[in-house]
C-alpha beads as a LAMMPS data file, in Angstrom:
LAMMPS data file: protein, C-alpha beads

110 atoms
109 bonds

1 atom types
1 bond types

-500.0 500.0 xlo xhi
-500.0 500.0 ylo yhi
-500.0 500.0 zlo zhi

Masses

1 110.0

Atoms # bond

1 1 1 3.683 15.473 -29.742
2 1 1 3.655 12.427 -27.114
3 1 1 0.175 12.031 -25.090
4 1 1 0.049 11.018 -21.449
5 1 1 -2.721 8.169 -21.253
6 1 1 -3.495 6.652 -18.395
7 1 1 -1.837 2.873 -18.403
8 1 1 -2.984 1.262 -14.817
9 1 1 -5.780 -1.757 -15.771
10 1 1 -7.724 -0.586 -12.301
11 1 1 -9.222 2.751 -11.491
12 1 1 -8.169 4.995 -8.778
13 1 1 -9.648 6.690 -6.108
14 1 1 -8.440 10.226 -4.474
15 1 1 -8.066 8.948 -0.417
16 1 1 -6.158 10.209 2.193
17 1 1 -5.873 8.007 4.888
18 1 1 -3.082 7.375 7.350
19 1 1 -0.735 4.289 7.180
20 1 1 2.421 3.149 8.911
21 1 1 5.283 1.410 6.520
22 1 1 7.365 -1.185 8.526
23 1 1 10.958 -2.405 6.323
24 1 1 14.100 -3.299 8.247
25 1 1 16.087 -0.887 6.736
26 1 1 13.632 1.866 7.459
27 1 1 11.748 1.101 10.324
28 1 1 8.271 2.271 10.770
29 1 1 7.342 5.359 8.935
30 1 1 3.806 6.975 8.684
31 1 1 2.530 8.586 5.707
32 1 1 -1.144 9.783 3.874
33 1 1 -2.146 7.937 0.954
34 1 1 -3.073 10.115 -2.066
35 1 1 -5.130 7.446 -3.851
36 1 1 -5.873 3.913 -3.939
37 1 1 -6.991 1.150 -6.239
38 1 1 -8.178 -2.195 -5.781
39 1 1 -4.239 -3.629 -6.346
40 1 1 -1.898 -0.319 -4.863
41 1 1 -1.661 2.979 -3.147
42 1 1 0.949 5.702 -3.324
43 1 1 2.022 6.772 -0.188
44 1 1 3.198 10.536 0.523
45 1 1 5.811 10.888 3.360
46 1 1 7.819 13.719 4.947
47 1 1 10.892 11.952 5.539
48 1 1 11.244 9.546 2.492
49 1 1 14.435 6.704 2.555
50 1 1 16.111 6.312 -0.621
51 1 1 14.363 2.171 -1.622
52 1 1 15.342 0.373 -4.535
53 1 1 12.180 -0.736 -6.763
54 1 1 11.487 -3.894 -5.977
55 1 1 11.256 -3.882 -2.658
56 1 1 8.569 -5.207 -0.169
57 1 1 7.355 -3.066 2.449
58 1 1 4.276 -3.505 5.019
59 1 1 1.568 -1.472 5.109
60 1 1 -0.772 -1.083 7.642
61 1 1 -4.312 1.460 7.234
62 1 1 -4.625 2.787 10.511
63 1 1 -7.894 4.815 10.476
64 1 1 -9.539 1.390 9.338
65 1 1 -12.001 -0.868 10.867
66 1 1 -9.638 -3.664 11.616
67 1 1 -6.049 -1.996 11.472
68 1 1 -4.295 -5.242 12.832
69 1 1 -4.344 -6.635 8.493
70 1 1 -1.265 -5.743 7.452
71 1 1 -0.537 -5.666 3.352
72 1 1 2.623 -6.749 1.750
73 1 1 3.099 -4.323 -0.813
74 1 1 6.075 -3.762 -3.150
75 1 1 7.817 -0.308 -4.435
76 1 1 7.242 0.329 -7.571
77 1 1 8.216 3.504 -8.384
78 1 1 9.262 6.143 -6.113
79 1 1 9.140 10.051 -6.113
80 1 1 10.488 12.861 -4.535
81 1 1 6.810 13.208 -2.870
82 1 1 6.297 9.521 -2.023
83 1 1 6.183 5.841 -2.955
84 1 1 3.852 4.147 -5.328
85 1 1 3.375 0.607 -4.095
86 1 1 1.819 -2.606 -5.210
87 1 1 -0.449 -4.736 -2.703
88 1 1 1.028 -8.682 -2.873
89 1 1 -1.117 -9.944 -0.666
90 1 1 -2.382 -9.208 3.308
91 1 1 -1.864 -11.421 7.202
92 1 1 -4.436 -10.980 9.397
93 1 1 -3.464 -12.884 12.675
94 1 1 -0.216 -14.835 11.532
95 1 1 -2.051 -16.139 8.553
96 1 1 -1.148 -14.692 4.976
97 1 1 -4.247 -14.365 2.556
98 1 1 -4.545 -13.481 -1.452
99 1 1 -6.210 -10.501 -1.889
100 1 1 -9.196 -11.918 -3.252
101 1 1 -9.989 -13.339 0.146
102 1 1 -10.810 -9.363 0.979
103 1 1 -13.502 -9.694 -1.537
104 1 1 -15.115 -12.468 -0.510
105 1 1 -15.121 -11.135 3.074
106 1 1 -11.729 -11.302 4.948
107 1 1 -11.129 -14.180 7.778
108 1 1 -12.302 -12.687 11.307
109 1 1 -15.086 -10.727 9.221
110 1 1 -17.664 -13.427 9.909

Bonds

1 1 1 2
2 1 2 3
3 1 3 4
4 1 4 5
5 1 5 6
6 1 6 7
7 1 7 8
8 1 8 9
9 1 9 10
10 1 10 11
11 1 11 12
12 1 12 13
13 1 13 14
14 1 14 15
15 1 15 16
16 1 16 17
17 1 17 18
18 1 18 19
19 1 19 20
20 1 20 21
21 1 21 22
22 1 22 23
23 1 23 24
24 1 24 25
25 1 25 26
26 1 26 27
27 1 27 28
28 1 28 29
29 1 29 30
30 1 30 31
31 1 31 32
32 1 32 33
33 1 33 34
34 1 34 35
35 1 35 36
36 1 36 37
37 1 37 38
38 1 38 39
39 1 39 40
40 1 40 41
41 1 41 42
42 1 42 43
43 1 43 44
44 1 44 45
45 1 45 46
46 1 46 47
47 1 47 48
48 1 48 49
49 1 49 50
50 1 50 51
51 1 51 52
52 1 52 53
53 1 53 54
54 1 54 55
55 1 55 56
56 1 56 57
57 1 57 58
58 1 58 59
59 1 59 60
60 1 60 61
61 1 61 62
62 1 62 63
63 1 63 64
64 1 64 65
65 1 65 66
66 1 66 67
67 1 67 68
68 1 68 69
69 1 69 70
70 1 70 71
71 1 71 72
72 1 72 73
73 1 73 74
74 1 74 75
75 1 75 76
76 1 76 77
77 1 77 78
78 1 78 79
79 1 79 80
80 1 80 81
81 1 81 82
82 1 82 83
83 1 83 84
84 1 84 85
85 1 85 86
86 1 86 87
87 1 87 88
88 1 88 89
89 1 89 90
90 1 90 91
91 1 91 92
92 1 92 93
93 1 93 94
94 1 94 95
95 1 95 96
96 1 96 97
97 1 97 98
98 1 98 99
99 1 99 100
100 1 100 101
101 1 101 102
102 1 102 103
103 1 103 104
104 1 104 105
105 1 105 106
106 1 106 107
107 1 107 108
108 1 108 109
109 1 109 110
């Protein structure tokens, strides 16, 4: 009998929160996320675009406290519900950041 086991390195956290994904195929589309972790996010959305894995995709949080840092993210699996994605890294005014900088207190913060 096969066990299901848990595999991501970074815990997860049940969040809903609204976001807006930007692609040039797609658009913008906005979504909820269903949880998030310190490196990704899966994203539920009503009218989902078929994506091949692989593919980067912005994401902005737009209930947060500075919604104008927008994450590159990339698809890394993708559902009949939603998208799991990846965070790359994040721009905040032009500029393009690791996310590490977030941890030591993102530019504009200070």
């Amino acid at each position: 009998m096969a066990t299901n086991f848990e595999r991501r390195r970074q815990g997860r956290q049940g969040t809903r929160a609204r976001v807006r994904l930007s692609h040039p195929v797609f658009g913008e589309l906005d979504g909820a996320t269903t949880d998030i972790s310190d490196h990704g996010l899966f994203v539920e959305l009503d009218d989902m675009p078929v994506l091949p894995v692989g593919v980067h995709i912005n994401v902005q949080f737009l209930d947060s406290v500075n919604p104008d840092i927008r994450f590159n993210a990339k698809a890394v699996r993708q559902t009949r519900l939603g998208l799991a994605l990846v965070l790359v890294d994040y721009e905040y005014e032009g500029e393009r950041y690791p996310l590490s900088a977030l941890r030591e207190g993102w530019p504009g913060a200070r």
